[in-house]
KERODREN-420473 format. One record per residue: residue in one letter; x, y, z of N, C-alpha, C in turn. Coordinates in steps of 0.1 Angstrom, whole numbers, plus 5000, padded with zeros to 4 digits. Atoms other than C-alpha are relative to their C-alpha. Layout:
<vexlums>
 code n_c1 n_c2 n_c3 ca_c1 ca_c2 ca_c3 c_c1 c_c2 c_c3
    A    X    Y    Z     X     Y     Z    X    Y    Z
...
</vexlums>
This chain:
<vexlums>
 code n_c1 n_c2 n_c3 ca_c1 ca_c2 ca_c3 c_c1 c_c2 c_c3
    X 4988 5002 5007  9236  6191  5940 5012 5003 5009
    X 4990 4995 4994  9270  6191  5954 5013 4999 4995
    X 4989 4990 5012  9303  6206  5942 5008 4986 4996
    X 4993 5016 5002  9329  6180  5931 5006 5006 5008
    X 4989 4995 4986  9355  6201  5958 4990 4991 5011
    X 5006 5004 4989  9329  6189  5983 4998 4989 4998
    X 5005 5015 5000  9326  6154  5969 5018 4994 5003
    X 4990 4999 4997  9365  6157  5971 5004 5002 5015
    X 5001 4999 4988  9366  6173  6006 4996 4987 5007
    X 5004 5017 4997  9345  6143  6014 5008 4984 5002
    X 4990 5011 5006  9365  6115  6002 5011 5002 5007
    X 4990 4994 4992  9395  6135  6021 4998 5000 5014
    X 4997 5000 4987  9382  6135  6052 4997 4984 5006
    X 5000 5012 4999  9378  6101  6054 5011 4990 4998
    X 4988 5006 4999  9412  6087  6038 5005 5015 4997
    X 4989 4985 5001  9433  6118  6047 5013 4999 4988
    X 4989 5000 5007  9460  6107  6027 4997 4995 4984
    X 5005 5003 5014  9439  6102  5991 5002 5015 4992
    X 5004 4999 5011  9446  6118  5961 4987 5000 4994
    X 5010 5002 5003  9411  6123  5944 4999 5009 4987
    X 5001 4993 5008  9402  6135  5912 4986 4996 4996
    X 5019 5002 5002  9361  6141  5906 4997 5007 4987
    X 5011 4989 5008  9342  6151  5874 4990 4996 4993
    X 5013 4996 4999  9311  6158  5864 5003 4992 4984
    X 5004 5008 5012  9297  6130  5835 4995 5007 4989
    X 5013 4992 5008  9269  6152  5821 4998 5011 5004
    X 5001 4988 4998  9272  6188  5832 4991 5002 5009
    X 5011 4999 4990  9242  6180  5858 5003 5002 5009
    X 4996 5000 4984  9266  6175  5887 4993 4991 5008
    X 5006 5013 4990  9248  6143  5900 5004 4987 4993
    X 4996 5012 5004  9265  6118  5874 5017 5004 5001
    X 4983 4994 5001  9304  6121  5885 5006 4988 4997
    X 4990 5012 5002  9333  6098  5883 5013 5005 5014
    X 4990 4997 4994  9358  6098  5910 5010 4991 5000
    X 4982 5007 4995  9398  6083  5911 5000 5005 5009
    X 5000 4998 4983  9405  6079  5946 5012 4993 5000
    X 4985 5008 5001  9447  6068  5949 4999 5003 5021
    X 4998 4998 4984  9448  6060  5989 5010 4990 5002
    X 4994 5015 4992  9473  6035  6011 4994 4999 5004
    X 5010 5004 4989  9445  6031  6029 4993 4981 4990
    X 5006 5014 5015  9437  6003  5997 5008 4991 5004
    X 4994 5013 5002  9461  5983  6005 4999 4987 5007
    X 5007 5017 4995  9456  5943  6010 4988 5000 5000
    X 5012 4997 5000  9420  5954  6004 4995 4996 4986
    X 5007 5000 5014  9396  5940  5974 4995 5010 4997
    X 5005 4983 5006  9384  5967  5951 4985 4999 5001
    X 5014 5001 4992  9350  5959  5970 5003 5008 5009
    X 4993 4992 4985  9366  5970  6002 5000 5013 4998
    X 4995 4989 5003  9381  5996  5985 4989 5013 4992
    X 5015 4990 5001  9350  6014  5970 4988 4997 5012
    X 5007 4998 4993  9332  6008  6003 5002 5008 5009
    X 4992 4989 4991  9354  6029  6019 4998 5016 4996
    X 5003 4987 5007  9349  6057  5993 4984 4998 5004
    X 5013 5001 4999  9310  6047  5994 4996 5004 5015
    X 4999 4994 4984  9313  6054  6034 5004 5015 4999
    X 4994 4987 5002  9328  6087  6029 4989 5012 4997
    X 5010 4991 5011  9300  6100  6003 4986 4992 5006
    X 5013 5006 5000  9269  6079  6019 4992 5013 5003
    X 5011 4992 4996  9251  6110  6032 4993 5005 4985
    X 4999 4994 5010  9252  6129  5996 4993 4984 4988
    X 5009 5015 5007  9245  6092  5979 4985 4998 5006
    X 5015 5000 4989  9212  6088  6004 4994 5008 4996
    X 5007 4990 4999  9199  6124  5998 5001 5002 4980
    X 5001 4999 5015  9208  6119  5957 5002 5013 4994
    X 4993 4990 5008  9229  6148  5954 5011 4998 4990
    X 4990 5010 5014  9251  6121  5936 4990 4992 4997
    X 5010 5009 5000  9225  6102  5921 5008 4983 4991
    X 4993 5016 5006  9256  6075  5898 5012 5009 5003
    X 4987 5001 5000  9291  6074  5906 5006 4989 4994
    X 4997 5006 5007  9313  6062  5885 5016 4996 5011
    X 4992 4999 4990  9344  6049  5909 5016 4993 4996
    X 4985 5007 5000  9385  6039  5904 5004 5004 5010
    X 4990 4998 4984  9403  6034  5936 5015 4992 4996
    X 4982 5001 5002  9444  6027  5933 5003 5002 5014
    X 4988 5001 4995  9468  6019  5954 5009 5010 4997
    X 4998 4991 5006  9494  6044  5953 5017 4992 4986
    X 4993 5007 5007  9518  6016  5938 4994 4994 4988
    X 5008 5007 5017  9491  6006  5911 4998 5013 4995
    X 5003 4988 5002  9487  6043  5906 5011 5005 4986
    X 4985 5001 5007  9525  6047  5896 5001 4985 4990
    X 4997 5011 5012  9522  6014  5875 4990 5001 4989
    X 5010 4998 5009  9494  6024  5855 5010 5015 4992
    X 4988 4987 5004  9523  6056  5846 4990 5013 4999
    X 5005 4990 4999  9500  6078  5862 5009 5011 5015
    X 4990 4997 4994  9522  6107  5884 4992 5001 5015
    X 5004 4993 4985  9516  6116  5923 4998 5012 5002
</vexlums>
């Protein structure tokens, strides 16, 4: 199992400049959900843009310390238009 800070850490060291918010589906700590707000999204399909999170977390995905993720990736300008803050 691994923590959500560490599924967050993760996600951060890969787009330094993401926003991330992770939590736990079912109290198990292997079904999460993470919002991930990066510039790094931009001009990028929201393929792209969860392959970049899915790069980040592959080791932890592989070893099925996350066994389902649930995933929203934003722009930080779709972020603010959804009238969510920074």
């Amino acid at each position: 199992m691994v923590s959500l800070k560490d599924v967050e850490t993760m996600i951060v060291a890969k787009l330094p400049d993401a926003k991330v918010i992770v939590k736990d589906l079912t109290g198990g700590g292997d079904h999460l959900e993470a919002i991930v707000v990066s510039s790094e999204f931009e001009g990028k399909t929201r393929v792209k843009q969860h392959q970049l999170v899915y790069g980040a977390l592959n080791e932890a995905m592989a070893s099925e310390a996350i066994h389902a993720l649930a995933l929203k990736t934003y722009t930080p300008q779709a972020w603010s238009a959804a009238g969510q803050p920074m």
